[in-house]
C-alpha positions as CSV (number, residue, x, y, z in Angstrom):
1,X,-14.8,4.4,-7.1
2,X,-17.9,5.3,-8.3
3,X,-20.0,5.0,-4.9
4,X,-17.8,7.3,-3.6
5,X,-17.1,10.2,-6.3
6,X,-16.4,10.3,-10.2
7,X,-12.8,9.2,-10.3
8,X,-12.5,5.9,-12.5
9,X,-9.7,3.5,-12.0
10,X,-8.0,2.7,-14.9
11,X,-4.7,0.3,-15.8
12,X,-2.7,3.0,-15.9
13,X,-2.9,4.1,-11.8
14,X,0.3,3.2,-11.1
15,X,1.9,2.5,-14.4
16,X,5.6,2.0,-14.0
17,X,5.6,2.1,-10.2
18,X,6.2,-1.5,-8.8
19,X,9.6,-2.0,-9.1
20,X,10.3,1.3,-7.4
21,X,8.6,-0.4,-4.5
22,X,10.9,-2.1,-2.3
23,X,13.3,0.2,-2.2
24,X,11.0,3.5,-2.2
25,X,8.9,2.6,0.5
26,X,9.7,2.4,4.1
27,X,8.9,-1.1,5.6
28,X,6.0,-2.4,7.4
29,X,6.8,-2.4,11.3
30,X,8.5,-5.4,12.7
31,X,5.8,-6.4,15.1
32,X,3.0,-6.8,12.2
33,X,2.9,-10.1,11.7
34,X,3.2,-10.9,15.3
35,X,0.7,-8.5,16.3
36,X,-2.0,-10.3,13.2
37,X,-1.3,-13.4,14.7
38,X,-1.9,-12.8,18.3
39,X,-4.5,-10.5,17.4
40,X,-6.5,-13.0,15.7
41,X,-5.7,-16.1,17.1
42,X,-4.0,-17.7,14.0
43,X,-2.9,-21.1,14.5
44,X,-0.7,-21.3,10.9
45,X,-4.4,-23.0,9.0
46,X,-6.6,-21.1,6.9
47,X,-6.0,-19.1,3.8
48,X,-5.2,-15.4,3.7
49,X,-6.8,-13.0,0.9
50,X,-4.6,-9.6,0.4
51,X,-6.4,-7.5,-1.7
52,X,-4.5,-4.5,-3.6
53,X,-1.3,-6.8,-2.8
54,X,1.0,-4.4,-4.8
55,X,4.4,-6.3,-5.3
56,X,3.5,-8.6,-2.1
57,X,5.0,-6.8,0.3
58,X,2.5,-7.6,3.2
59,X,1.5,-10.8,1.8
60,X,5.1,-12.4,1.7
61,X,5.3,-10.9,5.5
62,X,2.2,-12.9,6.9
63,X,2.7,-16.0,4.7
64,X,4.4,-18.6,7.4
65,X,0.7,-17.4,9.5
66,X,-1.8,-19.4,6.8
67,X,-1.6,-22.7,5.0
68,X,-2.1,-20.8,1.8
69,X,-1.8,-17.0,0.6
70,X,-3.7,-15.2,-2.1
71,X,-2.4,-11.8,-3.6
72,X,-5.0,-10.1,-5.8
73,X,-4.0,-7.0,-7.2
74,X,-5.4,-4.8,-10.8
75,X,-1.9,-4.2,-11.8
76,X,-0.2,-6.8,-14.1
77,X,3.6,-5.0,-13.4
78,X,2.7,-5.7,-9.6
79,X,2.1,-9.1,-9.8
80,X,4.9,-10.3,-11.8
81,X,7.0,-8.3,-9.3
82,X,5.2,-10.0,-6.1
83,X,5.8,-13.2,-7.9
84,X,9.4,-12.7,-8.3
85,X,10.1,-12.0,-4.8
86,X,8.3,-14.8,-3.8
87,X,10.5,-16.9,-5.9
88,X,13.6,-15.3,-4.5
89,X,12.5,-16.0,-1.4
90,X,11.6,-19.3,-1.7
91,X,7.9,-18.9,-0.4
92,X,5.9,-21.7,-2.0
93,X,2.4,-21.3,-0.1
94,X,1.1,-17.8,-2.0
95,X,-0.1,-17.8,-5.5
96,X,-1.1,-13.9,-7.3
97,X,-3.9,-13.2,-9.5
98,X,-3.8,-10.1,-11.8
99,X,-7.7,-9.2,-11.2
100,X,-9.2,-5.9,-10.0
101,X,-11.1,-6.3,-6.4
102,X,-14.1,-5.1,-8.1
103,X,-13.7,-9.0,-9.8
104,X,-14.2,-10.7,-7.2
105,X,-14.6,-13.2,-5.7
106,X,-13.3,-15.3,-9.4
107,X,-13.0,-18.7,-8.0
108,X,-10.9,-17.6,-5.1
109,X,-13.1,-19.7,-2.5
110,X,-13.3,-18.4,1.2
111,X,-10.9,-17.1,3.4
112,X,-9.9,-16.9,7.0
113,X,-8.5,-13.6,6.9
114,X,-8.7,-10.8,4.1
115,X,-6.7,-8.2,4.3
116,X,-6.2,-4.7,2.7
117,X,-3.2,-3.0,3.3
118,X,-3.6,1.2,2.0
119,X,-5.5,-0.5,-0.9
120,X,-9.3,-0.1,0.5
121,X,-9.8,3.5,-0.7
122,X,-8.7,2.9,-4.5
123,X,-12.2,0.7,-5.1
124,X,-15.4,0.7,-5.2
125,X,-16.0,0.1,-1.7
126,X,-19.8,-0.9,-1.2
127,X,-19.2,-3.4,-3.9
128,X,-16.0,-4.8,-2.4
129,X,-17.0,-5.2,0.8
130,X,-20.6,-6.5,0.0
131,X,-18.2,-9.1,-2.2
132,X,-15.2,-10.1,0.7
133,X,-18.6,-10.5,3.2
134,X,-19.0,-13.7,1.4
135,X,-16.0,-14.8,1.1
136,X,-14.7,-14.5,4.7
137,X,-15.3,-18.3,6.7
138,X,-18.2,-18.2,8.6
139,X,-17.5,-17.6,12.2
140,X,-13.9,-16.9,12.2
141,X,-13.3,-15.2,9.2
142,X,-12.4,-11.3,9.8
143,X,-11.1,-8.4,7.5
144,X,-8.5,-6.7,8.4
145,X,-7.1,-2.6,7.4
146,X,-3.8,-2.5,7.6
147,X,-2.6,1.4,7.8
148,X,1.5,2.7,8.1
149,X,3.9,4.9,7.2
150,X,5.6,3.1,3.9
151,X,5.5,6.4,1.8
152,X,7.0,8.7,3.5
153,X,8.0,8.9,7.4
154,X,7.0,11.0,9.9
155,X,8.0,14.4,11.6
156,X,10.9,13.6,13.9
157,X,10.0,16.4,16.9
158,X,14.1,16.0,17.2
159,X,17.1,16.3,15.0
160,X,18.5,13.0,13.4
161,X,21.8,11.9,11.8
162,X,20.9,13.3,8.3
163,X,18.3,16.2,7.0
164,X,14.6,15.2,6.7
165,X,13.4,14.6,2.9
166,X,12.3,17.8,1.8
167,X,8.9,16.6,0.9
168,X,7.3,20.1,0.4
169,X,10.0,20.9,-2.1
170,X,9.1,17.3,-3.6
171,X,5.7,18.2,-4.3
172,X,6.3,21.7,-5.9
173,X,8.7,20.3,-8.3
174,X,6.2,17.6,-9.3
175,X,3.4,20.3,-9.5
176,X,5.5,22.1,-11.8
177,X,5.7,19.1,-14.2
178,X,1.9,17.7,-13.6
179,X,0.4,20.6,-12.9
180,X,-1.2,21.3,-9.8
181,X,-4.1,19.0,-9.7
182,X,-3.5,15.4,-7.9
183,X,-3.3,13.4,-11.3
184,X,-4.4,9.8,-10.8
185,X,-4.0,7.0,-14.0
186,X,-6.0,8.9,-16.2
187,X,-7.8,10.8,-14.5
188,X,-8.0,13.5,-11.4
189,X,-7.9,13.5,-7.8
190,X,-8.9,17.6,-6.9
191,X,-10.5,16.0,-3.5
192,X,-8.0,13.2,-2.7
193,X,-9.2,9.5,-2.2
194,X,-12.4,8.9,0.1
195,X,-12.4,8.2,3.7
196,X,-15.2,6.7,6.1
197,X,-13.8,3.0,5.8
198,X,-15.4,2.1,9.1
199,X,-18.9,3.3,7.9
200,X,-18.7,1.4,4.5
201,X,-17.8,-1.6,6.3
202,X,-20.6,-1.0,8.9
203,X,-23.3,-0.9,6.0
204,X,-22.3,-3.7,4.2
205,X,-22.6,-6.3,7.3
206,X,-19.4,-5.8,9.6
207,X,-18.7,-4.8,12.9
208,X,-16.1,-3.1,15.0
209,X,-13.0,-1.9,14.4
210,X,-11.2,-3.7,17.2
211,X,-7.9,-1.0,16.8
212,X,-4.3,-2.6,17.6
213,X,-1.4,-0.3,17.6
214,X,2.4,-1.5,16.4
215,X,5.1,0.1,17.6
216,X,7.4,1.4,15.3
217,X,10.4,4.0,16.2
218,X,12.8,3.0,13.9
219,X,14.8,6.0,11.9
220,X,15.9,5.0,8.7
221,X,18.6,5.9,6.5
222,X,18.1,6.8,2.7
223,X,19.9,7.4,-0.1
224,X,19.2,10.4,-3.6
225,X,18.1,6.6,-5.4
226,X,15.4,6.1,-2.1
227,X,14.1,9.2,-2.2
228,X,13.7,9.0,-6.1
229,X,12.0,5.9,-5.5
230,X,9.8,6.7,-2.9
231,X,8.6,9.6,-5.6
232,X,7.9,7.6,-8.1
233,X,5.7,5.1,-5.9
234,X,2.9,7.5,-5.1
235,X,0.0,7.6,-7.8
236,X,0.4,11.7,-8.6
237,X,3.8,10.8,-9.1
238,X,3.9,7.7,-10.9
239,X,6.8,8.0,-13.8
240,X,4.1,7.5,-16.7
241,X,2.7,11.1,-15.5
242,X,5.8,12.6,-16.9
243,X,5.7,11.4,-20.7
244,X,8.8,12.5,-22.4
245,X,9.8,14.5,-19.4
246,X,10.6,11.8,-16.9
247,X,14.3,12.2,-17.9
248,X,14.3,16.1,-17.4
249,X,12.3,15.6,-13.8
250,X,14.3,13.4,-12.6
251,X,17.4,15.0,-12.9
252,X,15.7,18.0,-11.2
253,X,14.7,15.8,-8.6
254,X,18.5,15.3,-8.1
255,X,19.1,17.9,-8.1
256,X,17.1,19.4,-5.2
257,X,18.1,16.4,-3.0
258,X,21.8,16.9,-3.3
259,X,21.1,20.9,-2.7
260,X,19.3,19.7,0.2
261,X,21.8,17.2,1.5
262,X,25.2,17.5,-0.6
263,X,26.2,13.8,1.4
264,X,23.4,12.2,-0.6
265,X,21.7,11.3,2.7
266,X,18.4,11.4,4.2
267,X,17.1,10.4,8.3
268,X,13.4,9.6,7.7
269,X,11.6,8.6,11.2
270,X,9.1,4.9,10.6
271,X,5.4,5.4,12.6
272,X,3.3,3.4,14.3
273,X,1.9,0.8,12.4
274,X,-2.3,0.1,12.7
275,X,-4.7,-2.6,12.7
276,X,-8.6,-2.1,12.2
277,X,-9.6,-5.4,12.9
278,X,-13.5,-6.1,11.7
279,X,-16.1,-9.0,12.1
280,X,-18.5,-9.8,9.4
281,X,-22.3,-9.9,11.0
């Protein structure tokens, strides 16, 4: 990231987060891979590039849309989970590389479609999207941002079954065990991660966004072990921040959730899902 500030990526970003994944995060809406298909005129050819794949989640979802899928993510723990699920699943048309984006393009050849679902602002983005310009098949080839709700939901405006997460009360107790400063692999985060996608993209050669809005209303229910998960799958909160206190944080975590819900039970609202479609000049 450093085109866009002095934080440094390093291995340990999200150390001991993937297989918190599936059941921490809320899913992707259902309408996504309907809405990339439709939206981009897919006709089940081509390959698909998703970049910052994290355990696969959105690259096992648009899989049956390509001829062949390609998850690239820096995080070894990530892949092998992605690669699991795949298995378990029986989806034979995506293969995962453990490679940082910054790598690219390794001997990945071109692509139809390269996606990058919340994983754009973790890289050096000039470079990357300089790099995925190249890669992307000439005339038909388009990146897509994928943005949603997976960490945490949204507010409500109504009352639901269950109490909301208590998200503020989240973040204090984590503060109290990380300290205050938004802690990221190694390093800090005092300013949060960059934003300005659409003019990076813009510099390095692409056009739009075309924007295309998914639906998503759904209310979920979640469990204490959700909501412990769904903690542990955000970087300033990843369990390798808490050394030899993870045990003593979690049980405070527990703690607070129960206090806040004595059923063990959480209503967290899903929101709209996004698209930013763009086309490479």
């Amino acid at each position: 990231m450093s085109e866009d500030g002095d934080w440094a990526w390093d291995a340990s970003l999200y150390a001991g987060s993937a297989r918190f994944y599936r059941t921490g995060r809320l899913p992707y809406a259902q309408g996504l891979a309907e809405a990339v298909r439709s939206s981009l005129g897919l006709d089940g050819a081509g390959r698909l590039l998703d970049v910052g794949t994290g355990p696969g989640i959105v690259a096992l979802e648009l899989a049956h849309l390509f001829n062949e899928v390609v998850g690239v993510d820096a995080d070894a723990d990530m892949i092998a989970e992605a690669a699991r699920e795949a298995e378990r699943r029986r989806v034979s048309n995506v293969r995962w590389e453990a490679m940082r984006a910054e790598s690219l393009p390794g001997d990945l050849g071109t692509f139809r479609v390269i996606t990058f679902a919340q994983s754009f602002h973790w890289m050096q983005r000039d470079a990357v999207a300089r790099t995925v310009h190249r890669m992307l098949e000439r005339g038909r080839g388009r990146l897509v941002l994928i943005g949603a709700y997976t960490r945490s939901g949204i507010d409500a405006g109504r009352e639901l079954e269950h109490p909301s997460v208590p998200r503020a009360a989240i973040s204090t107790l984590v503060e109290r065990y990380v300290g205050t400063v938004r802690r990221a692999g190694a390093g800090s985060l005092p300013h949060g991660t960059p934003s300005g996608e659409e003019e990076v993209l813009d510099r390095n050669g692409f056009t739009g966004p075309s924007v295309v809005t998914i639906p998503d209303d759904r209310v979920f229910t979640r469990t204490v072990d959700d909501v412990v998960a769904s903690v542990y799958t955000v970087s300033g909160s990843a369990p390798h921040l808490f050394g030899d206190r993870l045990a003593g944080f979690e049980a405070d975590l527990r703690t607070l959730l129960l206090d806040a819900s004595p059923s063990g039970l959480f209503s967290e609202q899903a929101g709209d899902n996004g698209l930013r479609i763009f086309t490479p000049r």
